[in-house]
N, C-alpha and C positions, 0 to 999 in steps of 0.2 A: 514554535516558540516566537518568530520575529511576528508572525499572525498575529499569534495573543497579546505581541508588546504594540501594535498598531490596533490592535483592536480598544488596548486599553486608553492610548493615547486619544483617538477619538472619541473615546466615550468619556471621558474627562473634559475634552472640551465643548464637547457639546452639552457638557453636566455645568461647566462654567457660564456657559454662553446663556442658557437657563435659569441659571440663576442670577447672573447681573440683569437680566428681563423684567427677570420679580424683582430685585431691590431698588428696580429704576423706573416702578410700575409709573407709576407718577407721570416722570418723563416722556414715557410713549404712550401714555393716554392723551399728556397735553397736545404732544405734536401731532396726533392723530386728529384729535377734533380739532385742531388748528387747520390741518389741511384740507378736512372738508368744511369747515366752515365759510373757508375763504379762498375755496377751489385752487390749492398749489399744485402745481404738479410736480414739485420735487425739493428734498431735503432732507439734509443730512444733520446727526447730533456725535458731538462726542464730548463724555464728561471724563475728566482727570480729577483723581482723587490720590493723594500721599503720593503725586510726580509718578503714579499707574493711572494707562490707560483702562477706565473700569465700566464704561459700557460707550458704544458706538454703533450707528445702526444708521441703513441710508432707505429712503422714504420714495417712490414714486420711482418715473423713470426718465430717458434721455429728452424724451417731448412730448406731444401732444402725438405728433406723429410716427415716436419711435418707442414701441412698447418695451424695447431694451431696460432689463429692472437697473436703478443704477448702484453703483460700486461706494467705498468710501475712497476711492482713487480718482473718481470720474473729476474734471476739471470744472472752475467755476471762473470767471472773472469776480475779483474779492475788494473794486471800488477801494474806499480810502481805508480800508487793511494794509496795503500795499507801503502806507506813509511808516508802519513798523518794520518793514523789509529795510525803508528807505534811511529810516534811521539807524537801524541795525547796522548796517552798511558805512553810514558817514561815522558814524562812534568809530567801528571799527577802522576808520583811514585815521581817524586822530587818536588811536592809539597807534598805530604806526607811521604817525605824524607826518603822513603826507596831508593832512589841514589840520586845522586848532581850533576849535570852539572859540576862540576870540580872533580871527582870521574876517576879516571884512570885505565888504564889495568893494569897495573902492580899490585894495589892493589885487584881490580875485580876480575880477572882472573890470580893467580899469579902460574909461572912456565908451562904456558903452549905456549909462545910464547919464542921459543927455539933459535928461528935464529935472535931476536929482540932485542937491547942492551937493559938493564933496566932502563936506564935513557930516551932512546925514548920513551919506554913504558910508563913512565911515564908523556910524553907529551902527549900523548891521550889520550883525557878525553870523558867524553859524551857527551859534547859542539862540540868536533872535529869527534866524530861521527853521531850527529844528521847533522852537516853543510859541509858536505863530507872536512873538512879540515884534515884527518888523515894520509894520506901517505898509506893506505891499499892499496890492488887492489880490483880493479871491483869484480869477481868474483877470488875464490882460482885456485890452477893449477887443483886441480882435481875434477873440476867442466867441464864437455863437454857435447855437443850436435850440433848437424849440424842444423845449421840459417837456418830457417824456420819452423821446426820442433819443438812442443811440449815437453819440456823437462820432463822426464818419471823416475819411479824409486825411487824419494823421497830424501834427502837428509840425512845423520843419523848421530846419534851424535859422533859415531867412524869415521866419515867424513870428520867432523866439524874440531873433536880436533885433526883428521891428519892432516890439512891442516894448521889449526894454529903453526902447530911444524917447519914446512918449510916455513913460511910467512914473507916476506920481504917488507917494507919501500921506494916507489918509491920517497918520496920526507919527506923533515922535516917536522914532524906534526905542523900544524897550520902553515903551512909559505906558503899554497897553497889550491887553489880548484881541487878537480878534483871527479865527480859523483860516486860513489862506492856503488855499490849495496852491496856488504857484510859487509858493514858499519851497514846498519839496519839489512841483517842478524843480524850481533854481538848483537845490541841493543837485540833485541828479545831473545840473548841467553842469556844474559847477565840480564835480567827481570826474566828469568824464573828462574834462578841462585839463583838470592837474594830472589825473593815471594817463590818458592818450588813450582810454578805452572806450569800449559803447558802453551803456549800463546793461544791456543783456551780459556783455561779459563779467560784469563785476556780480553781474545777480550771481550767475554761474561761480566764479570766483571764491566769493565770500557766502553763499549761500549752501550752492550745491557743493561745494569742497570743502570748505570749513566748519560749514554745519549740519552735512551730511545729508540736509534736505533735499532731493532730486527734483519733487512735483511742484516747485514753484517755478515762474515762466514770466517774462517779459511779452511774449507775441506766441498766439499760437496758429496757426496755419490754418487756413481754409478750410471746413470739410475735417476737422479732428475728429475723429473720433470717439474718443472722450469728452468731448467739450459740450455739458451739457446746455441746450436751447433756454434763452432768458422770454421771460413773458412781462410785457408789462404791467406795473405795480397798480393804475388806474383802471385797466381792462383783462384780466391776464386770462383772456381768450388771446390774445393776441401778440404774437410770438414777436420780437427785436432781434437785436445783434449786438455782440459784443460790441464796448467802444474800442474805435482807433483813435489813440492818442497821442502816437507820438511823443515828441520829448514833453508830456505829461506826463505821459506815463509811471514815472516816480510817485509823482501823489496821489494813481487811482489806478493804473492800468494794468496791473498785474494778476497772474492767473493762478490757481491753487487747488489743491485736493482736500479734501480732511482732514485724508491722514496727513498731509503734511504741515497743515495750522496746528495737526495737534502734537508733530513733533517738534516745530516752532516754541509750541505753549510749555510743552515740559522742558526744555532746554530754558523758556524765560522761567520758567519758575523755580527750576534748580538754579540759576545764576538768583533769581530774588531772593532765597533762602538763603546763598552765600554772603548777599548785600545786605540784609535785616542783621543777618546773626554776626558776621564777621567785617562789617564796613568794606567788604572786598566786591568795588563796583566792577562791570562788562560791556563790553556793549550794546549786549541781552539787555539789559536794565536801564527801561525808557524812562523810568524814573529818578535815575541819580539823582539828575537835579530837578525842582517841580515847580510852578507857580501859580500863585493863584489867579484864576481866570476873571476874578471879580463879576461873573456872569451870577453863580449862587454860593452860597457861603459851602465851601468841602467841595468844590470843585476845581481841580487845579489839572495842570497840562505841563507834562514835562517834555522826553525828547518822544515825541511820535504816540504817544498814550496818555491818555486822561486818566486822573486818579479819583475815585468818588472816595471820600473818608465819612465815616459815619454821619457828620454832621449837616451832610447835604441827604440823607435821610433814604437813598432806594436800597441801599444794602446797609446789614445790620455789622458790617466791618467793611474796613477799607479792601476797595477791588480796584483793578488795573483794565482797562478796558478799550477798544476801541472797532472796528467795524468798517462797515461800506456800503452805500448801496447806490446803484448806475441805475437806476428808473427800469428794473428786469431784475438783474442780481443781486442779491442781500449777503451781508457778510456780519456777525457778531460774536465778539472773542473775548472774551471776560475770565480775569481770575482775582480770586484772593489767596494774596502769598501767604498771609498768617494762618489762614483756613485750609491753605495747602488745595485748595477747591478751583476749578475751572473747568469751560464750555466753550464748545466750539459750535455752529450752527451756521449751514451755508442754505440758502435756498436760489432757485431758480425766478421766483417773484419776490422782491420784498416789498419795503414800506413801512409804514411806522407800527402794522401789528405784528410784523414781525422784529422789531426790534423789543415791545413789549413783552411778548413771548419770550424773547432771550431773558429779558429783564425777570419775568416769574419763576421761569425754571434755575435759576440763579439765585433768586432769593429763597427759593426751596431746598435748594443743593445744600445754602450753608444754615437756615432754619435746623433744617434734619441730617446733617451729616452724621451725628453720632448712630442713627437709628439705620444708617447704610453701610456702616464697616462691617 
Protein backbone atom coordinates (compact mmCIF):
# COMPACT_ATOMS: atom_id res chain seq x y z
CA UNK A 1 0.00 0.00 0.00
CA UNK A 2 2.78 2.72 1.06
CA UNK A 3 4.34 1.56 -2.56
CA UNK A 4 1.25 2.36 -4.50
CA UNK A 5 0.79 5.77 -2.27
CA UNK A 6 4.53 6.70 -3.56
CA UNK A 7 3.96 5.31 -6.62
CA UNK A 8 1.15 7.49 -7.15
CA UNK A 9 2.66 10.52 -5.82
CA UNK A 10 5.37 10.40 -8.46
CA UNK A 11 3.40 9.78 -11.05
CA UNK A 12 1.36 12.82 -10.37
CA UNK A 13 4.01 14.83 -10.39
CA UNK A 14 5.75 14.04 -12.99
CA UNK A 15 2.02 14.27 -14.80
CA UNK A 16 2.23 17.91 -13.53
CA UNK A 17 5.64 18.79 -14.37
CA UNK A 18 4.42 17.61 -18.14
CA UNK A 19 2.17 19.47 -18.24
CA UNK A 20 3.28 23.06 -17.17
CA UNK A 21 6.03 22.10 -20.22
CA UNK A 22 3.03 22.07 -22.64
CA UNK A 23 1.39 25.23 -21.30
CA UNK A 24 4.63 27.11 -21.10
CA UNK A 25 5.66 25.62 -24.57
CA UNK A 26 6.34 29.18 -25.65
CA UNK A 27 8.57 29.89 -22.97
CA UNK A 28 11.17 27.04 -23.37
CA UNK A 29 11.18 27.36 -27.08
CA UNK A 30 12.06 31.14 -26.53
CA UNK A 31 14.75 30.40 -24.11
CA UNK A 32 16.10 27.57 -26.03
CA UNK A 33 16.69 29.44 -29.35
CA UNK A 34 17.88 32.35 -27.06
CA UNK A 35 20.61 30.18 -25.85
CA UNK A 36 21.79 29.07 -28.86
CA UNK A 37 21.54 31.93 -30.73
CA UNK A 38 23.66 33.71 -28.48
CA UNK A 39 25.77 30.84 -27.06
CA UNK A 40 24.80 31.22 -23.12
CA UNK A 41 25.82 28.86 -21.11
CA UNK A 42 23.32 29.06 -18.47
CA UNK A 43 19.73 30.06 -17.35
CA UNK A 44 17.17 29.90 -15.40
CA UNK A 45 13.17 30.75 -15.84
CA UNK A 46 10.48 30.79 -13.31
CA UNK A 47 6.82 32.05 -14.00
CA UNK A 48 4.23 32.90 -11.17
CA UNK A 49 0.84 32.78 -12.01
CA UNK A 50 -2.40 33.34 -9.12
CA UNK A 51 1.02 33.79 -6.24
CA UNK A 52 1.75 29.54 -7.73
CA UNK A 53 4.70 28.80 -8.75
CA UNK A 54 3.53 27.33 -12.41
CA UNK A 55 6.52 26.27 -14.24
CA UNK A 56 10.42 26.78 -13.62
CA UNK A 57 13.27 25.06 -15.36
CA UNK A 58 17.16 25.58 -15.20
CA UNK A 59 18.96 25.71 -18.65
CA UNK A 60 22.67 24.76 -19.20
CA UNK A 61 25.36 24.18 -16.53
CA UNK A 62 28.01 25.37 -13.86
CA UNK A 63 30.49 26.61 -16.81
CA UNK A 64 32.19 25.96 -19.70
CA UNK A 65 34.29 23.76 -17.82
CA UNK A 66 31.90 22.07 -15.47
CA UNK A 67 29.51 19.98 -17.16
CA UNK A 68 27.41 19.83 -13.72
CA UNK A 69 23.65 20.26 -15.27
CA UNK A 70 22.47 23.34 -13.00
CA UNK A 71 19.78 23.38 -10.28
CA UNK A 72 17.17 26.20 -9.62
CA UNK A 73 19.17 26.63 -6.20
CA UNK A 74 22.55 27.04 -7.97
CA UNK A 75 23.83 30.75 -7.03
CA UNK A 76 24.01 33.74 -9.21
CA UNK A 77 25.45 37.22 -8.46
CA UNK A 78 21.75 39.36 -9.14
CA UNK A 79 23.75 43.14 -9.92
CA UNK A 80 21.16 45.91 -9.21
CA UNK A 81 18.38 43.22 -8.06
CA UNK A 82 19.95 43.55 -4.96
CA UNK A 83 18.71 47.62 -4.55
CA UNK A 84 14.90 45.56 -3.83
CA UNK A 85 16.63 43.44 -0.97
CA UNK A 86 18.00 46.95 -0.01
CA UNK A 87 14.97 48.61 0.15
CA UNK A 88 13.12 45.75 1.59
CA UNK A 89 15.36 46.13 4.34
CA UNK A 90 15.34 50.15 4.88
CA UNK A 91 11.18 50.13 4.72
CA UNK A 92 11.37 47.52 7.07
CA UNK A 93 13.83 49.62 9.80
CA UNK A 94 11.15 52.65 9.30
CA UNK A 95 8.65 50.52 10.24
CA UNK A 96 10.34 49.80 13.31
CA UNK A 97 11.42 53.20 13.38
CA UNK A 98 14.84 52.93 13.85
CA UNK A 99 15.00 55.64 10.54
CA UNK A 100 12.12 57.60 8.77
CA UNK A 101 11.71 58.24 5.30
CA UNK A 102 12.10 62.03 6.05
CA UNK A 103 15.43 61.39 8.24
CA UNK A 104 18.27 63.47 6.43
CA UNK A 105 22.16 63.45 6.02
CA UNK A 106 22.80 66.07 7.60
CA UNK A 107 21.40 64.70 10.72
CA UNK A 108 22.44 60.80 9.78
CA UNK A 109 25.68 61.39 8.84
CA UNK A 110 26.63 64.69 10.26
CA UNK A 111 30.12 66.47 9.20
CA UNK A 112 31.06 64.13 6.86
CA UNK A 113 29.91 65.54 3.57
CA UNK A 114 32.41 68.36 3.46
CA UNK A 115 31.86 69.87 0.00
CA UNK A 116 27.90 69.71 0.51
CA UNK A 117 25.98 72.99 1.96
CA UNK A 118 24.05 71.87 5.02
CA UNK A 119 20.96 73.05 4.05
CA UNK A 120 21.16 70.72 0.76
CA UNK A 121 21.97 68.06 3.09
CA UNK A 122 19.31 68.55 4.68
CA UNK A 123 17.25 68.06 1.66
CA UNK A 124 18.14 64.38 1.30
CA UNK A 125 16.17 62.27 3.12
CA UNK A 126 15.83 58.51 2.69
CA UNK A 127 12.62 59.04 0.65
CA UNK A 128 15.32 60.93 -1.97
CA UNK A 129 17.68 58.13 -1.61
CA UNK A 130 15.44 55.08 -1.84
CA UNK A 131 13.64 57.05 -5.24
CA UNK A 132 17.12 58.02 -6.83
CA UNK A 133 15.85 61.84 -6.37
CA UNK A 134 19.15 62.98 -4.37
CA UNK A 135 21.35 64.86 -6.53
CA UNK A 136 24.27 62.16 -5.56
CA UNK A 137 26.28 60.55 -8.45
CA UNK A 138 26.18 57.20 -9.82
CA UNK A 139 29.24 56.06 -8.37
CA UNK A 140 31.93 58.34 -6.23
CA UNK A 141 35.32 59.69 -8.21
CA UNK A 142 37.27 56.91 -6.71
CA UNK A 143 35.34 54.36 -7.63
CA UNK A 144 37.09 52.72 -11.22
CA UNK A 145 37.37 49.82 -13.18
CA UNK A 146 37.47 49.16 -17.11
CA UNK A 147 33.61 48.25 -18.65
CA UNK A 148 33.59 44.86 -18.86
CA UNK A 149 35.53 43.70 -16.28
CA UNK A 150 34.63 42.50 -12.96
CA UNK A 151 35.16 45.04 -10.30
CA UNK A 152 37.98 43.55 -7.78
CA UNK A 153 39.27 44.70 -4.42
CA UNK A 154 36.24 45.54 -2.26
CA UNK A 155 35.29 48.65 -1.37
CA UNK A 156 36.32 49.94 2.50
CA UNK A 157 35.12 52.19 4.85
CA UNK A 158 38.21 54.73 4.50
CA UNK A 159 36.82 54.66 0.80
CA UNK A 160 33.47 55.30 1.61
CA UNK A 161 34.18 58.41 3.95
CA UNK A 162 36.91 59.79 1.43
CA UNK A 163 34.64 59.98 -1.18
CA UNK A 164 31.99 61.46 0.88
CA UNK A 165 34.47 64.54 1.80
CA UNK A 166 34.64 65.53 -2.05
CA UNK A 167 30.92 64.79 -3.00
CA UNK A 168 29.10 66.98 -5.01
CA UNK A 169 25.23 67.68 -5.85
CA UNK A 170 24.66 67.27 -9.62
CA UNK A 171 21.10 68.62 -9.40
CA UNK A 172 18.70 70.02 -6.21
CA UNK A 173 17.65 67.13 -4.11
CA UNK A 174 14.11 66.06 -4.97
CA UNK A 175 13.65 68.34 -7.87
CA UNK A 176 14.96 65.38 -10.34
CA UNK A 177 15.43 61.67 -11.27
CA UNK A 178 18.49 60.49 -12.09
CA UNK A 179 19.70 56.34 -11.25
CA UNK A 180 22.45 56.32 -8.55
CA UNK A 181 23.82 53.47 -7.54
CA UNK A 182 25.68 55.02 -4.46
CA UNK A 183 22.33 56.09 -3.23
CA UNK A 184 21.69 52.52 -1.90
CA UNK A 185 25.30 52.18 -1.25
CA UNK A 186 24.56 55.11 1.32
CA UNK A 187 21.25 53.45 2.38
CA UNK A 188 23.25 50.24 3.36
CA UNK A 189 25.80 52.42 5.16
CA UNK A 190 23.70 54.35 6.77
CA UNK A 191 21.54 50.87 8.40
CA UNK A 192 24.53 49.65 9.62
CA UNK A 193 25.28 53.21 11.21
CA UNK A 194 22.07 53.38 13.29
CA UNK A 195 21.52 48.96 14.09
CA UNK A 196 25.67 48.68 14.90
CA UNK A 197 25.45 45.66 12.38
CA UNK A 198 27.19 44.72 9.19
CA UNK A 199 24.51 44.46 6.38
CA UNK A 200 25.33 40.69 6.01
CA UNK A 201 23.70 40.48 9.34
CA UNK A 202 20.67 42.49 8.55
CA UNK A 203 20.36 40.48 5.00
CA UNK A 204 20.24 37.46 7.48
CA UNK A 205 18.12 39.23 9.82
CA UNK A 206 15.35 40.66 7.92
CA UNK A 207 15.72 38.39 4.96
CA UNK A 208 16.56 34.98 5.97
CA UNK A 209 14.42 35.24 9.27
CA UNK A 210 11.59 37.36 8.57
CA UNK A 211 11.08 36.32 5.13
CA UNK A 212 12.12 32.98 5.33
CA UNK A 213 14.37 33.26 2.25
CA UNK A 214 17.64 31.45 3.02
CA UNK A 215 19.49 31.56 -0.61
CA UNK A 216 20.13 35.25 -0.59
CA UNK A 217 23.88 36.17 0.40
CA UNK A 218 25.80 39.20 0.72
CA UNK A 219 29.46 37.37 -0.12
CA UNK A 220 30.00 34.06 -0.94
CA UNK A 221 33.35 32.26 -0.61
CA UNK A 222 35.79 31.31 -2.92
CA UNK A 223 35.55 28.04 -4.76
CA UNK A 224 31.35 27.75 -3.96
CA UNK A 225 30.17 25.39 -5.16
CA UNK A 226 27.10 26.51 -6.27
CA UNK A 227 28.06 29.62 -7.61
CA UNK A 228 27.53 29.44 -10.94
CA UNK A 229 30.76 30.98 -13.45
CA UNK A 230 29.81 34.43 -15.15
CA UNK A 231 30.89 34.93 -18.82
CA UNK A 232 31.22 38.01 -20.43
CA UNK A 233 28.32 39.91 -21.94
CA UNK A 234 30.74 41.14 -25.21
CA UNK A 235 32.78 37.83 -25.58
CA UNK A 236 31.05 35.11 -23.50
CA UNK A 237 33.78 32.67 -24.47
CA UNK A 238 35.36 34.27 -21.86
CA UNK A 239 34.76 33.45 -18.22
CA UNK A 240 34.98 36.65 -15.24
CA UNK A 241 34.35 36.88 -11.53
CA UNK A 242 32.04 37.83 -9.52
CA UNK A 243 32.33 41.46 -8.36
CA UNK A 244 33.80 42.43 -4.96
CA UNK A 245 32.24 45.28 -3.71
CA UNK A 246 32.33 45.97 -0.67
CA UNK A 247 30.28 48.56 1.16
CA UNK A 248 28.59 48.67 -2.36
CA UNK A 249 27.37 45.94 -2.13
CA UNK A 250 23.73 47.20 -1.22
CA UNK A 251 23.24 48.53 -4.61
CA UNK A 252 24.59 45.53 -6.73
CA UNK A 253 26.52 42.90 -4.76
CA UNK A 254 24.35 40.33 -3.76
CA UNK A 255 23.94 36.83 -4.53
CA UNK A 256 20.64 34.55 -5.31
CA UNK A 257 18.91 31.34 -6.40
CA UNK A 258 15.79 31.27 -8.36
CA UNK A 259 14.10 29.76 -6.12
CA UNK A 260 14.61 32.33 -3.89
CA UNK A 261 13.71 35.58 -6.31
CA UNK A 262 10.91 33.58 -6.78
CA UNK A 263 9.85 33.33 -3.16
CA UNK A 264 10.95 37.06 -2.84
CA UNK A 265 8.38 37.64 -5.96
CA UNK A 266 5.29 35.75 -4.32
CA UNK A 267 5.75 37.20 -1.03
CA UNK A 268 5.92 40.88 -3.24
CA UNK A 269 2.90 40.16 -4.82
CA UNK A 270 0.88 38.86 -2.00
CA UNK A 271 1.73 42.06 -0.05
CA UNK A 272 0.83 44.09 -3.69
CA UNK A 273 -2.67 42.37 -3.63
CA UNK A 274 -3.05 43.57 -0.07
CA UNK A 275 -1.82 47.26 -1.18
CA UNK A 276 -4.30 47.50 -4.46
CA UNK A 277 -7.20 46.06 -2.71
CA UNK A 278 -6.83 47.12 0.86
CA UNK A 279 -4.46 50.46 1.09
CA UNK A 280 -2.55 48.07 3.48
CA UNK A 281 1.09 49.20 2.48
CA UNK A 282 4.66 46.75 3.64
CA UNK A 283 7.85 46.95 3.02
CA UNK A 284 7.33 44.26 0.33
CA UNK A 285 5.74 47.06 -1.56
CA UNK A 286 8.41 49.14 -3.56
CA UNK A 287 5.79 51.08 -4.71
CA UNK A 288 3.95 52.69 -2.02
CA UNK A 289 5.01 55.63 -3.02
CA UNK A 290 6.11 56.23 -6.92
CA UNK A 291 7.50 59.11 -9.02
CA UNK A 292 7.74 59.93 -12.10
CA UNK A 293 11.08 59.61 -13.66
CA UNK A 294 10.36 62.35 -16.49
CA UNK A 295 12.82 60.01 -18.64
CA UNK A 296 9.30 58.54 -20.60
CA UNK A 297 5.74 59.32 -20.10
CA UNK A 298 4.41 55.88 -17.53
CA UNK A 299 7.72 55.49 -16.27
CA UNK A 300 8.01 56.22 -12.62
CA UNK A 301 10.55 54.67 -9.80
CA UNK A 302 9.39 54.40 -6.36
CA UNK A 303 11.25 52.61 -3.33
CA UNK A 304 13.85 50.18 -5.22
CA UNK A 305 11.49 49.34 -8.38
CA UNK A 306 10.43 50.82 -11.55
CA UNK A 307 6.81 50.83 -12.32
CA UNK A 308 5.98 50.82 -16.28
CA UNK A 309 2.11 51.78 -16.48
CA UNK A 310 0.51 51.17 -19.80
CA UNK A 311 1.11 54.39 -21.13
CA UNK A 312 4.83 53.98 -21.62
CA UNK A 313 3.71 51.17 -24.01
CA UNK A 314 6.18 47.66 -23.31
CA UNK A 315 3.39 46.01 -21.34
CA UNK A 316 -0.25 46.07 -22.07
CA UNK A 317 -0.88 46.74 -17.97
CA UNK A 318 1.08 48.22 -15.39
CA UNK A 319 4.19 45.85 -14.18
CA UNK A 320 6.68 46.32 -11.22
CA UNK A 321 10.03 45.51 -12.49
CA UNK A 322 13.66 45.66 -11.90
CA UNK A 323 16.99 43.62 -12.66
CA UNK A 324 20.78 43.57 -12.91
CA UNK A 325 23.48 42.89 -14.77
CA UNK A 326 27.57 43.15 -13.85
CA UNK A 327 28.98 42.85 -17.45
CA UNK A 328 28.75 38.30 -16.97
CA UNK A 329 25.60 38.14 -14.71
CA UNK A 330 21.92 39.18 -15.77
CA UNK A 331 19.14 39.33 -13.50
CA UNK A 332 15.39 40.30 -14.62
CA UNK A 333 12.32 40.18 -12.31
CA UNK A 334 9.00 41.57 -13.60
CA UNK A 335 5.53 41.22 -12.26
CA UNK A 336 2.08 42.54 -12.66
CA UNK A 337 0.12 42.73 -9.54
CA UNK A 338 -3.46 43.17 -11.31
CA UNK A 339 -2.45 40.31 -13.80
CA UNK A 340 -1.34 38.49 -10.64
CA UNK A 341 1.66 37.42 -13.57
CA UNK A 342 5.37 37.40 -12.92
CA UNK A 343 9.06 36.03 -14.07
CA UNK A 344 11.98 35.50 -12.85
CA UNK A 345 15.21 34.82 -15.27
CA UNK A 346 18.80 34.60 -14.11
CA UNK A 347 21.55 33.94 -16.67
CA UNK A 348 25.23 33.41 -16.29
CA UNK A 349 25.90 36.07 -19.64
CA UNK A 350 23.54 38.99 -19.93
CA UNK A 351 23.24 42.17 -21.73
CA UNK A 352 20.60 43.86 -23.49
CA UNK A 353 19.23 40.55 -25.26
CA UNK A 354 18.72 39.24 -22.65
CA UNK A 355 16.79 41.73 -20.89
CA UNK A 356 14.62 41.91 -24.30
CA UNK A 357 14.00 38.37 -23.93
CA UNK A 358 12.74 39.05 -20.35
CA UNK A 359 10.66 41.76 -21.94
CA UNK A 360 8.75 39.04 -24.73
CA UNK A 361 8.21 36.34 -22.48
CA UNK A 362 6.46 38.81 -20.15
CA UNK A 363 4.57 40.42 -22.66
CA UNK A 364 3.34 36.81 -23.67
CA UNK A 365 2.68 35.68 -20.10
CA UNK A 366 0.00 38.46 -19.84
CA UNK A 367 -1.15 38.57 -23.85
CA UNK A 368 -2.13 34.84 -23.06
CA UNK A 369 -2.68 34.29 -19.57
CA UNK A 370 -6.24 33.27 -19.94
CA UNK A 371 -5.23 30.42 -22.67
CA UNK A 372 -2.54 28.92 -19.65
CA UNK A 373 -4.95 28.48 -16.67
Amino acid sequence: MNLLKVSLVVTCFLSANVSAVKRFTYVNNEIKAFIEENDIPALTVGVIMDNEIQYKRAFGTYSRKDPRPMSLDSLFQIGSQSKVLTSYITLAAVEKEIVGLDDNLDALLPGLFLSIDKEALKSIKIDSLLSHRSGLPNYPANVSRTDGDAMEGGYSETEFLTALKSMTLSFTPGSNFSYSNFNYALLGYILTKKTGKTFDTLVSEYVHDELGISDIYTQIAAGNADLITPYRKDNRIIATRPWNMGLLSPHGGLYASTDALLQLMKLQMAAYDDFLNNGQASPLVSTQTSYATQLYPGLNYGYGMFEATEELGLYPETVMWHGGDLDGYGCEYIFAPDADVGIVLLTSSGGKEFVLLARKIMSHLLDNKASLQ
